[in-house]
KOLFIKE-875601 format. One record per residue: residue in three letters; y, z, x of N, C-alpha, C in turn. Coordinates in steps of 0.05 Angstrom, whole numbers, m for minus. Layout:
drenke code: Ala n.v: Y n.w: Z n.u: X ca.v: Y ca.w: Z ca.u: X c.v: Y c.w: Z c.u: X
...
end
This chain:
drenke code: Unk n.v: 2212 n.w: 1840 n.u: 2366 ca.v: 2227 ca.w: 1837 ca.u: 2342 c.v: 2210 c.w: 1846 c.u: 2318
drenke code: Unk n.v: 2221 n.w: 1864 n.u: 2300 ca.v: 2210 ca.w: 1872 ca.u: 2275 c.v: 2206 c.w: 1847 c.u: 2254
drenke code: Unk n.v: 2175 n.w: 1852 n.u: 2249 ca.v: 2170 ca.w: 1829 ca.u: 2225 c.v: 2179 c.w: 1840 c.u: 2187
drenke code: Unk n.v: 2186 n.w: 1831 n.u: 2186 ca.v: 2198 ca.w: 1838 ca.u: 2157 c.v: 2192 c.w: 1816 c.u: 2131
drenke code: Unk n.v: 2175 n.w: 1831 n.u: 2108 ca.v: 2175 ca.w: 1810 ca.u: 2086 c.v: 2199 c.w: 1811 c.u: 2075
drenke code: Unk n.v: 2205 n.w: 1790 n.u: 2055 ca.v: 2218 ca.w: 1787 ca.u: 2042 c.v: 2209 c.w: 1772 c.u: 2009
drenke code: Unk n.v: 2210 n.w: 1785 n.u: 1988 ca.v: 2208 ca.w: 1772 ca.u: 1963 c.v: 2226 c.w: 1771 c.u: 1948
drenke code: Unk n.v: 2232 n.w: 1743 n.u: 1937 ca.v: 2262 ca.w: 1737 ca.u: 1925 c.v: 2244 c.w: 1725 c.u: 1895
drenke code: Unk n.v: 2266 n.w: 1736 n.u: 1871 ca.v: 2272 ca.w: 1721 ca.u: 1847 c.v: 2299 c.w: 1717 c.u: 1842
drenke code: Unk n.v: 2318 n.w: 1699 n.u: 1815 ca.v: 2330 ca.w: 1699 ca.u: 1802 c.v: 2329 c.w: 1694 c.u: 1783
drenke code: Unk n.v: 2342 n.w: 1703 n.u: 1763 ca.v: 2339 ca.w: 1685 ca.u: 1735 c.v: 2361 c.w: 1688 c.u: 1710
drenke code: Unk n.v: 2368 n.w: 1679 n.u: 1695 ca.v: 2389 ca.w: 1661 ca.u: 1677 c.v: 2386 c.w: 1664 c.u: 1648
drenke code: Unk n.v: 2402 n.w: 1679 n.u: 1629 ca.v: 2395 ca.w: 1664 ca.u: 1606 c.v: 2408 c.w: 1650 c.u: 1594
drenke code: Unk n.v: 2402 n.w: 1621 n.u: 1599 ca.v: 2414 ca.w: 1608 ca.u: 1587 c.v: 2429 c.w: 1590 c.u: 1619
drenke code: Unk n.v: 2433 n.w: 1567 n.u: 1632 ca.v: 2444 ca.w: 1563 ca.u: 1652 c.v: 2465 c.w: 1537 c.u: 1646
drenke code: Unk n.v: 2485 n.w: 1553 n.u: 1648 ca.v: 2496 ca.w: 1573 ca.u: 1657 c.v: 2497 c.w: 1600 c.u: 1646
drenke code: Unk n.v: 2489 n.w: 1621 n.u: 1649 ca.v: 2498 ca.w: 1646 ca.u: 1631 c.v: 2494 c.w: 1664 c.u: 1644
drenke code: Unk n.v: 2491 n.w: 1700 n.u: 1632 ca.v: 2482 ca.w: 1713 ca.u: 1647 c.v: 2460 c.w: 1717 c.u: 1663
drenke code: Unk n.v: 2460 n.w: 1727 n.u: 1693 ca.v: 2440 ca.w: 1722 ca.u: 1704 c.v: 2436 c.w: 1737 c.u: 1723
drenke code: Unk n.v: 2424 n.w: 1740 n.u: 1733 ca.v: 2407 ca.w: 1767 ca.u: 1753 c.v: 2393 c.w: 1763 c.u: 1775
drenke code: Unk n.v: 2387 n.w: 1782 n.u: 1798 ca.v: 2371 ca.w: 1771 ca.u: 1816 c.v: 2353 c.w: 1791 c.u: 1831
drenke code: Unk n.v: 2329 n.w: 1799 n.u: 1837 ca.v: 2322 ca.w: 1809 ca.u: 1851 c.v: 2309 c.w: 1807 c.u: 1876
drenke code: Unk n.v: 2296 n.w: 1827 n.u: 1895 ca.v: 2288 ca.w: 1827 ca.u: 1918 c.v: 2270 c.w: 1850 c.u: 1930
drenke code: Unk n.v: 2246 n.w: 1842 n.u: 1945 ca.v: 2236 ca.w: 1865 ca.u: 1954 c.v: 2233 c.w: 1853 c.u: 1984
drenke code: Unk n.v: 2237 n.w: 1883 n.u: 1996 ca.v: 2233 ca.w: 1880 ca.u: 2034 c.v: 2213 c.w: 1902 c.u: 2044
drenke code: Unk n.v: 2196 n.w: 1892 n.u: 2050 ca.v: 2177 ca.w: 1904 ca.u: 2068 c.v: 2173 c.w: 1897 c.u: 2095
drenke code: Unk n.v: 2177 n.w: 1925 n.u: 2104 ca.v: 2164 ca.w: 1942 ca.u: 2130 c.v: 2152 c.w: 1954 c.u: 2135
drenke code: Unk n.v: 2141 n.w: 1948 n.u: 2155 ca.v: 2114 ca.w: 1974 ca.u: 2173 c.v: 2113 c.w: 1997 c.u: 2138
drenke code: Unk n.v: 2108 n.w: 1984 n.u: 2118 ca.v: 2090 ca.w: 2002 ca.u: 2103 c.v: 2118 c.w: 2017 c.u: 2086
drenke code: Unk n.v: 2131 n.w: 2010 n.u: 2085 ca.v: 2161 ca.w: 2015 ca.u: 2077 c.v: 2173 c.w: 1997 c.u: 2055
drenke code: Unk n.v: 2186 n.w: 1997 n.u: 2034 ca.v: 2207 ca.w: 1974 ca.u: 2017 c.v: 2222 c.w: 1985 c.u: 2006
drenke code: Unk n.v: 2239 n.w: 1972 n.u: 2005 ca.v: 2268 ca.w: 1974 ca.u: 1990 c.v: 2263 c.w: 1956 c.u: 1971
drenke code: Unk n.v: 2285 n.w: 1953 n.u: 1943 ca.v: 2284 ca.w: 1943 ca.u: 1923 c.v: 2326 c.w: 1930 c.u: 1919
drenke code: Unk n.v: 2318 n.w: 1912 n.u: 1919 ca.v: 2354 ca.w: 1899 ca.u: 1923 c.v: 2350 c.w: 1887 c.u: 1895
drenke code: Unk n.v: 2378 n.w: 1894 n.u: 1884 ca.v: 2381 ca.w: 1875 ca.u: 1851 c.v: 2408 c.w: 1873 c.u: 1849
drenke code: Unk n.v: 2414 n.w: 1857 n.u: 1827 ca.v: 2439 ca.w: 1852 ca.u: 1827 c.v: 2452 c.w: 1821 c.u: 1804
drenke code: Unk n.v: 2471 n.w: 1818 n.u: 1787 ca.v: 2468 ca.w: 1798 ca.u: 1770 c.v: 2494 c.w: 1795 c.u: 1772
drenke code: Unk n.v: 2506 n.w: 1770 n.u: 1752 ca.v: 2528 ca.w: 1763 ca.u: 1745 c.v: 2535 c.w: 1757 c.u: 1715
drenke code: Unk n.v: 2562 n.w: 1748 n.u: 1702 ca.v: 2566 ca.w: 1755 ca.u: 1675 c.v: 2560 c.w: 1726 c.u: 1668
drenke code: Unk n.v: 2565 n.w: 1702 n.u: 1693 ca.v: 2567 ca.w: 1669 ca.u: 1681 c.v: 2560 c.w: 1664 c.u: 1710
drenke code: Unk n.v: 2537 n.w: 1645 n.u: 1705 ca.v: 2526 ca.w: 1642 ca.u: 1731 c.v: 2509 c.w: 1623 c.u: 1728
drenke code: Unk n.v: 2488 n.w: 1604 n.u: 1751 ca.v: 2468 ca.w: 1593 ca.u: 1747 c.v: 2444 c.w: 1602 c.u: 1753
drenke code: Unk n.v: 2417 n.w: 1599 n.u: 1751 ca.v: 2396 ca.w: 1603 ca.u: 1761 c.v: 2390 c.w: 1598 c.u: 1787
drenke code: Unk n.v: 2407 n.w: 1572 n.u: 1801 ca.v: 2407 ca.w: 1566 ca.u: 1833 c.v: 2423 c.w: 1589 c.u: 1839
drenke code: Unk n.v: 2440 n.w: 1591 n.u: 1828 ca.v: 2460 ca.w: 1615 ca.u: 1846 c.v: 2444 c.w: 1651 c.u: 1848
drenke code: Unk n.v: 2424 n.w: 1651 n.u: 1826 ca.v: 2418 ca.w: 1672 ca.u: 1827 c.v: 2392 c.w: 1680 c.u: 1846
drenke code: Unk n.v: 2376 n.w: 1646 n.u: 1842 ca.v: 2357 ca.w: 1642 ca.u: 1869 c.v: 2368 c.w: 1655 c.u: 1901
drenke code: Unk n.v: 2388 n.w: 1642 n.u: 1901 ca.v: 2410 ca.w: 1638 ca.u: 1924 c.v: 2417 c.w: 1663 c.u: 1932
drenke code: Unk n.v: 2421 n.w: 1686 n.u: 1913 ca.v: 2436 ca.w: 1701 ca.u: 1921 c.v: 2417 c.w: 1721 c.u: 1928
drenke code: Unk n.v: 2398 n.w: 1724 n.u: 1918 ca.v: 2372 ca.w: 1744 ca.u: 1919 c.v: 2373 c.w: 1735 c.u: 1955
drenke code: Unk n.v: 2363 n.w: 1715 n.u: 1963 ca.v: 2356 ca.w: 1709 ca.u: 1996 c.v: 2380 c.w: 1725 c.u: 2001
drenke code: Unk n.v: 2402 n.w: 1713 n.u: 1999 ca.v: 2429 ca.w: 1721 ca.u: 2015 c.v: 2433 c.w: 1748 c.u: 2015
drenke code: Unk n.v: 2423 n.w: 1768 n.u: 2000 ca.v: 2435 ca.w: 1792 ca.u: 1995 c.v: 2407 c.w: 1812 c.u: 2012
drenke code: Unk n.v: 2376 n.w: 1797 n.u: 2005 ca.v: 2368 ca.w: 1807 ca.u: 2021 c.v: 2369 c.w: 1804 c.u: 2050
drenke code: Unk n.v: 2372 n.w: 1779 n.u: 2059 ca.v: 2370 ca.w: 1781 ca.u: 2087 c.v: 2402 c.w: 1791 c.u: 2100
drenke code: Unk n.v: 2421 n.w: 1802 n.u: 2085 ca.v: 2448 ca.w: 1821 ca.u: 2084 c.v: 2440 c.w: 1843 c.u: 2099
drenke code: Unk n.v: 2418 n.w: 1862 n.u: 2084 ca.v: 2404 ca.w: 1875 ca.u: 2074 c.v: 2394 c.w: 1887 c.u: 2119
drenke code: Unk n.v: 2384 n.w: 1871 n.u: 2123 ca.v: 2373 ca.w: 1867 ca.u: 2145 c.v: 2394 c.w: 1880 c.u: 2178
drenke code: Unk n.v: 2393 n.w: 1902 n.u: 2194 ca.v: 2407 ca.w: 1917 ca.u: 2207 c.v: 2399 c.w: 1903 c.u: 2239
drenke code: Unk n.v: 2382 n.w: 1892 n.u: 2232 ca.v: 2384 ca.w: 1881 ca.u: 2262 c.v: 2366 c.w: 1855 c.u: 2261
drenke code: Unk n.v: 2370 n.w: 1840 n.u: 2288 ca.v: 2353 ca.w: 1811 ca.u: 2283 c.v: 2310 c.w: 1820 c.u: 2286
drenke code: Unk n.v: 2310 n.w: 1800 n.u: 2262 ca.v: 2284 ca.w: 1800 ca.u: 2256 c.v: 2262 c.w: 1775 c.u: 2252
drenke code: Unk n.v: 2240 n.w: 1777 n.u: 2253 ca.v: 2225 ca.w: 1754 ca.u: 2233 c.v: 2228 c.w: 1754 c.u: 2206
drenke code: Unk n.v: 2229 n.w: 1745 n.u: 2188 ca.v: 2219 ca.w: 1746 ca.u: 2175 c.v: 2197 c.w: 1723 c.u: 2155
drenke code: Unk n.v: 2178 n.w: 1727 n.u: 2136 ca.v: 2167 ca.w: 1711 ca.u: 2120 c.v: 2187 c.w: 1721 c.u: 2092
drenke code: Unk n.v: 2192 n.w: 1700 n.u: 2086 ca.v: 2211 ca.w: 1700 ca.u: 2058 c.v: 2193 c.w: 1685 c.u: 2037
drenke code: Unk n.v: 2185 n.w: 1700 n.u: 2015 ca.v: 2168 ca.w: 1686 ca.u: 1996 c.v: 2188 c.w: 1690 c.u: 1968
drenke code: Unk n.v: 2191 n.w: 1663 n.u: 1961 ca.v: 2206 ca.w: 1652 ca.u: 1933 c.v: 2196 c.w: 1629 c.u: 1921
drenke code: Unk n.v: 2202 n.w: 1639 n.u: 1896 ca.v: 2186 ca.w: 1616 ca.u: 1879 c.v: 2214 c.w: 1591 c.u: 1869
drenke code: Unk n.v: 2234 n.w: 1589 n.u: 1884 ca.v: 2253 ca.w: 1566 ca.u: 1880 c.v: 2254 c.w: 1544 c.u: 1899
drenke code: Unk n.v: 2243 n.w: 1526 n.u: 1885 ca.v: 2251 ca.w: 1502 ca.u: 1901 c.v: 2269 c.w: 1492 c.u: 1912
drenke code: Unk n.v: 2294 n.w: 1500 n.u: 1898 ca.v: 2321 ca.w: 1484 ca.u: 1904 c.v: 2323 c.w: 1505 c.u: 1930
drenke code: Unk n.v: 2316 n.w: 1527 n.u: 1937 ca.v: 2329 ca.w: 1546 ca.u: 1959 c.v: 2306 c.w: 1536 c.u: 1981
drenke code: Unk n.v: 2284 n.w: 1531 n.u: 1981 ca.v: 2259 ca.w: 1531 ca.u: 1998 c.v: 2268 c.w: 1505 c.u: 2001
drenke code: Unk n.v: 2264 n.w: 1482 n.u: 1987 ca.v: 2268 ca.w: 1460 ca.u: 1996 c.v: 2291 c.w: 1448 c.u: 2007
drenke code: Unk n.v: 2315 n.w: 1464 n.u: 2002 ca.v: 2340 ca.w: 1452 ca.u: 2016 c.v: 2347 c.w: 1463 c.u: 2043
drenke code: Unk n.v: 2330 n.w: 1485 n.u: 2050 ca.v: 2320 ca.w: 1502 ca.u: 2077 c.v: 2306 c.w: 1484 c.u: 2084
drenke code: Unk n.v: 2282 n.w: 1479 n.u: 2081 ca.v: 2259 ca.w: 1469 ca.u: 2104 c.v: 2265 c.w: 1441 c.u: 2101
drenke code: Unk n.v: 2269 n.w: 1423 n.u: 2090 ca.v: 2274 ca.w: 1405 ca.u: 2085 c.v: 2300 c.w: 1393 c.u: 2093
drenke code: Unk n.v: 2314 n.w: 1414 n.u: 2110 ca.v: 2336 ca.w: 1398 ca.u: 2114 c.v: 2366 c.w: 1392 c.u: 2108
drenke code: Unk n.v: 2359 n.w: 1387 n.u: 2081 ca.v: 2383 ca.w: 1376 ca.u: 2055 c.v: 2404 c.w: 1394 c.u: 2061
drenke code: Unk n.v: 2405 n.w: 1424 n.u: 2061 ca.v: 2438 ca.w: 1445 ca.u: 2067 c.v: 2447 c.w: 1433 c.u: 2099
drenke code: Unk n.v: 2433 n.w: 1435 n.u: 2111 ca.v: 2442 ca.w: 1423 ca.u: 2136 c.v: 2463 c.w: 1395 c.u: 2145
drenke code: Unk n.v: 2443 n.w: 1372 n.u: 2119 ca.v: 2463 ca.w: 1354 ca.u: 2117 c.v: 2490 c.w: 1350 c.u: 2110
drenke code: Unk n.v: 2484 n.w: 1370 n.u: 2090 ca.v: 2509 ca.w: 1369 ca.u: 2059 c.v: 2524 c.w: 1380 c.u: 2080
drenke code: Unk n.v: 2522 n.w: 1396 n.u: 2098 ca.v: 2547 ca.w: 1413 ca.u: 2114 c.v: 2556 c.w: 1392 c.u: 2128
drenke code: Unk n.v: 2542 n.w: 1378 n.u: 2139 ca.v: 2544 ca.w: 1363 ca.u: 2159 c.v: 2566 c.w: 1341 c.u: 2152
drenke code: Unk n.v: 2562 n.w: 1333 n.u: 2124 ca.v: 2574 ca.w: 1311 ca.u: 2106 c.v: 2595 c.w: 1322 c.u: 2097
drenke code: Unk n.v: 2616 n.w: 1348 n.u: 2101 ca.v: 2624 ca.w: 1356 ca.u: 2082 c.v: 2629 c.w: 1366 c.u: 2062
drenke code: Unk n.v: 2594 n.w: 1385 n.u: 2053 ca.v: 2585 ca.w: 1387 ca.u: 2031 c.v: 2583 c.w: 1368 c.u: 2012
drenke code: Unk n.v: 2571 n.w: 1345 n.u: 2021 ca.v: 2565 ca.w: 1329 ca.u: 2002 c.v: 2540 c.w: 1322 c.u: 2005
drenke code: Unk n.v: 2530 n.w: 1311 n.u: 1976 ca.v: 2496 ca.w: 1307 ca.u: 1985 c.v: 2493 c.w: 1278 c.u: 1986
drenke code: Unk n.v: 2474 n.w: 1263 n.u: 1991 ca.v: 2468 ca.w: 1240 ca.u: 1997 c.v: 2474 c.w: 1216 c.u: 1980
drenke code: Unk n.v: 2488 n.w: 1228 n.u: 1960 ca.v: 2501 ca.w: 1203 ca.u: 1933 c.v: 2526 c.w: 1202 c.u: 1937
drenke code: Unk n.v: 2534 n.w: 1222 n.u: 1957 ca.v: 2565 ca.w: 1230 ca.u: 1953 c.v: 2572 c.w: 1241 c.u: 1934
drenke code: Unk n.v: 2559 n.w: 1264 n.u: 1919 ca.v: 2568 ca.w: 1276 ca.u: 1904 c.v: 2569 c.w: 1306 c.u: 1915
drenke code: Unk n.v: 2586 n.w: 1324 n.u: 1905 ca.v: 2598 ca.w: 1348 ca.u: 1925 c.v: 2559 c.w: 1367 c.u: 1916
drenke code: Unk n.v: 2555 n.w: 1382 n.u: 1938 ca.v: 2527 ca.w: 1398 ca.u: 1941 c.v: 2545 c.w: 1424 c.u: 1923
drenke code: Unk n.v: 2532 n.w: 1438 n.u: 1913 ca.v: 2532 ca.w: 1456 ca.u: 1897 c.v: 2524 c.w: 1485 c.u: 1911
drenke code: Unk n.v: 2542 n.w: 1509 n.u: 1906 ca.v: 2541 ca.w: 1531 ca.u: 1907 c.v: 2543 c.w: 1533 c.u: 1932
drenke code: Unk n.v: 2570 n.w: 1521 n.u: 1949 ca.v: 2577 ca.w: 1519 ca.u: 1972 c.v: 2582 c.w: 1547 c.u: 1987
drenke code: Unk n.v: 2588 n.w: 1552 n.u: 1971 ca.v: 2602 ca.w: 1583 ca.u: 1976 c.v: 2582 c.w: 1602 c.u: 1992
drenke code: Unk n.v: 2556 n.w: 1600 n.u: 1971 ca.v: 2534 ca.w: 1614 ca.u: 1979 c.v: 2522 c.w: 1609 c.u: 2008
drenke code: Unk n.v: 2522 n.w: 1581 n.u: 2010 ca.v: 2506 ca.w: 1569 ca.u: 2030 c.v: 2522 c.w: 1586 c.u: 2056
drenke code: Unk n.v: 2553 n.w: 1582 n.u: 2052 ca.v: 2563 ca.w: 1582 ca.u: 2077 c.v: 2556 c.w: 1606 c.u: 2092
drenke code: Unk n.v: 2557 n.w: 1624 n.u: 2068 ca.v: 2537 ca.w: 1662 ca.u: 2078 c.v: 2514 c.w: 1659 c.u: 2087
drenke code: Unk n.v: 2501 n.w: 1640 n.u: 2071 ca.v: 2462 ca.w: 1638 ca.u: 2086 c.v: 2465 c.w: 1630 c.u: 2106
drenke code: Unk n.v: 2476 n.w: 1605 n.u: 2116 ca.v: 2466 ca.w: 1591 ca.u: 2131 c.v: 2466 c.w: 1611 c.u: 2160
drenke code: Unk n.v: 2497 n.w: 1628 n.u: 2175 ca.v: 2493 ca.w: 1643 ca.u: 2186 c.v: 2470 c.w: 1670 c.u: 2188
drenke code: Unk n.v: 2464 n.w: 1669 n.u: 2168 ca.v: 2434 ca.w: 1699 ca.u: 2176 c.v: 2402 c.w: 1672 c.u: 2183
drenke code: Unk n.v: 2405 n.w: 1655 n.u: 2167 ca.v: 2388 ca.w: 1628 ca.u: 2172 c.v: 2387 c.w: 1633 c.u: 2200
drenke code: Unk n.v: 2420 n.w: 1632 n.u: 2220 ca.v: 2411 ca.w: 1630 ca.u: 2245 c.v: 2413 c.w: 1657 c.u: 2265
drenke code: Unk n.v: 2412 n.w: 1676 n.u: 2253 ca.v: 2408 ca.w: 1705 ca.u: 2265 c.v: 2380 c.w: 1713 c.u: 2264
drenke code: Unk n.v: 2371 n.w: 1707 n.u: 2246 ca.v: 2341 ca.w: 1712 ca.u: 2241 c.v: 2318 c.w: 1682 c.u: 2243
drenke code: Unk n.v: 2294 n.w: 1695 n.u: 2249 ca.v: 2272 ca.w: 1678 ca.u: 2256 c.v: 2260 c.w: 1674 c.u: 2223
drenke code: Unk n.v: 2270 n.w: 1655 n.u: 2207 ca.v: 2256 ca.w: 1657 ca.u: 2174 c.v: 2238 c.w: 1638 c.u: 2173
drenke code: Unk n.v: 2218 n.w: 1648 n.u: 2155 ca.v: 2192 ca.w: 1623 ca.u: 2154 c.v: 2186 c.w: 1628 c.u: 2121
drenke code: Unk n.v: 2191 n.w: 1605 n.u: 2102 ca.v: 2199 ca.w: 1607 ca.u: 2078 c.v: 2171 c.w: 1600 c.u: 2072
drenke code: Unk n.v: 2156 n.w: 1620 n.u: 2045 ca.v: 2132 ca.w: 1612 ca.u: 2032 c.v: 2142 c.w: 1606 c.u: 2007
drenke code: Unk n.v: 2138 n.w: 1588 n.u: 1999 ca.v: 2139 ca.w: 1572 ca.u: 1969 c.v: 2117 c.w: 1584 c.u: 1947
drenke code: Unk n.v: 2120 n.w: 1595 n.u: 1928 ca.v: 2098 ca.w: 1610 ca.u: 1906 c.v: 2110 c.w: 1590 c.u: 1886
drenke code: Unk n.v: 2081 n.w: 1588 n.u: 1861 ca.v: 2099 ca.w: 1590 ca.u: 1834 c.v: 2105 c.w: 1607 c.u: 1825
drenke code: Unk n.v: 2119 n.w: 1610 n.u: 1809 ca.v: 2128 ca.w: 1634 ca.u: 1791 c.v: 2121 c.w: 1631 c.u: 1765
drenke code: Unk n.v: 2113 n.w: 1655 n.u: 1759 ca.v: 2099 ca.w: 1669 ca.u: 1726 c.v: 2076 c.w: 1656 c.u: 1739
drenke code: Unk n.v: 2069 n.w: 1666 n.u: 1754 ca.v: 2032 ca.w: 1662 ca.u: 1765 c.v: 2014 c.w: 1684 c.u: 1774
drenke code: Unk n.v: 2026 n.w: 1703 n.u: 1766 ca.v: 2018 ca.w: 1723 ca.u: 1774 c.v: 2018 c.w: 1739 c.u: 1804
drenke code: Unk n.v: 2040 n.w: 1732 n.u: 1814 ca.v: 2040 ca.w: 1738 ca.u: 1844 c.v: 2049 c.w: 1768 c.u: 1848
drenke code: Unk n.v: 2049 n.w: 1786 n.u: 1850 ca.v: 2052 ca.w: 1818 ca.u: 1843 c.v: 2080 c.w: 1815 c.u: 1846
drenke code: Unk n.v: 2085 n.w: 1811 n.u: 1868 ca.v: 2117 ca.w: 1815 ca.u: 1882 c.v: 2134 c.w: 1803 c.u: 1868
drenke code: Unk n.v: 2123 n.w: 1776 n.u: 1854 ca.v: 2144 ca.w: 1755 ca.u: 1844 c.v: 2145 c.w: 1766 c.u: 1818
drenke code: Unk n.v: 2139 n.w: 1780 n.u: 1804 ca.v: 2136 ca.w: 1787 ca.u: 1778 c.v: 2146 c.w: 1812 c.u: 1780
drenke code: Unk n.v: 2151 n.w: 1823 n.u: 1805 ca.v: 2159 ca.w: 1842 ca.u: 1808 c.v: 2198 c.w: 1834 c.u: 1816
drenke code: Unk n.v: 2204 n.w: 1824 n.u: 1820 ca.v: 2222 ca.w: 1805 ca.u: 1823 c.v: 2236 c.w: 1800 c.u: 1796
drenke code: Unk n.v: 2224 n.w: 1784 n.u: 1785 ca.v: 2227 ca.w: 1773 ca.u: 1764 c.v: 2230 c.w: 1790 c.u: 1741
drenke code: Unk n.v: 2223 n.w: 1821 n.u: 1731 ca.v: 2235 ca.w: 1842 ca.u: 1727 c.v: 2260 c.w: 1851 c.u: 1728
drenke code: Unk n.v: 2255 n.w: 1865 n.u: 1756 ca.v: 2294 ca.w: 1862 ca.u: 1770 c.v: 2309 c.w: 1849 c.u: 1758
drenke code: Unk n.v: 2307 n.w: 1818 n.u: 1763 ca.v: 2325 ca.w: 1798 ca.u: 1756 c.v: 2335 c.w: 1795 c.u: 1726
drenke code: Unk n.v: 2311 n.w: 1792 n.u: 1717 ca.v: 2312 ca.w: 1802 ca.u: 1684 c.v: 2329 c.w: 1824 c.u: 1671
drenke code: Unk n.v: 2322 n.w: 1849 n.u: 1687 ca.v: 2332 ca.w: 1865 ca.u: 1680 c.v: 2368 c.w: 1860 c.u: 1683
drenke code: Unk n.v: 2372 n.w: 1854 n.u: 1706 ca.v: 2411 ca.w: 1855 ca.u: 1716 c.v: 2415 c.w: 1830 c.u: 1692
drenke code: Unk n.v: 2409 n.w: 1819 n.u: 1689 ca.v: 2410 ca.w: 1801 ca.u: 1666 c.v: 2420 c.w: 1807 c.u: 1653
drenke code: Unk n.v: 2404 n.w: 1828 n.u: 1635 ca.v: 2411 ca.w: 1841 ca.u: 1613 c.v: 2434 c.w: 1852 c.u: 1621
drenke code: Unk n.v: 2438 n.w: 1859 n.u: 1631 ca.v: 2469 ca.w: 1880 ca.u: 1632 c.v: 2487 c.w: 1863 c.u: 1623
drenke code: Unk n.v: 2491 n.w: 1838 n.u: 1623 ca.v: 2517 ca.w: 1821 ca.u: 1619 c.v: 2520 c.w: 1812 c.u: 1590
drenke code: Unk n.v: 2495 n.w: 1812 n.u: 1577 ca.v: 2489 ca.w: 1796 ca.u: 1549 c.v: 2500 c.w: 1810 c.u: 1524
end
């Protein structure tokens, strides 16, 4: 099975507002550049959509390492929490409805096509990729403002 990176940003101005997302995938010495925004949107959704659109992106089953600097996407993956909320009805543990259901319901199937192992960065730390990311995102941003 082909190992494949993955680097995800999103970002918002203003949340809810316009907002943007990008992505880079690397192969055997190869990348593509995935971007893409919305006119009214959140910052989770734009987290969200960067994974979802890259691992779209992806033509056959793979490994991959996915490195993003969002907590709400890394932590509700490894941690569990989307799993529940589905489980509950999309609801999270207060009983209040989980958010950006829509999205999940597209992740969760490539979640299980692919072998993913999620690295957690901060962001604006200087991480090449994530700043490289975070550009992209910026940029589709702008298009809506």
């Amino acid at each position: 099975m082909k190992t494949v990176e993955i680097f995800t940003d999103g970002a918002c101005s203003g949340n809810p507002g316009p907002g943007g997302w990008g992505a880079v995938l690397r192969y055997n010495g190869h990348e593509k550049e995935l971007s893409g925004g919305e006119a009214h949107t959140t910052n989770n959704r734009m987290e969200l959509s960067a994974v979802l659109f890259a691992l779209s992106a992806l033509k056959e089953e793979c490994n991959v390492v996915l490195t993003s600097d969002s907590r709400y996407v890394v932590d509700s993956i490894e941690k569990g929490w989307v799993y529940g909320w589905k489980k509950k009805g999309w609801k999270k543990a207060d009983g209040k409805p989980a958010l950006n259901v829509d999205l999940w319901e597209q992740l969760l199937p490539l979640l299980s096509k692919h072998k993913v192992t999620f690295n957690w960065i901060k962001g604006h730390a200087g991480h090449p990729e994530n700043e490289r990311c975070d550009r992209m995102a910026v940029a589709e941003s702008a298009k809506y403002k």
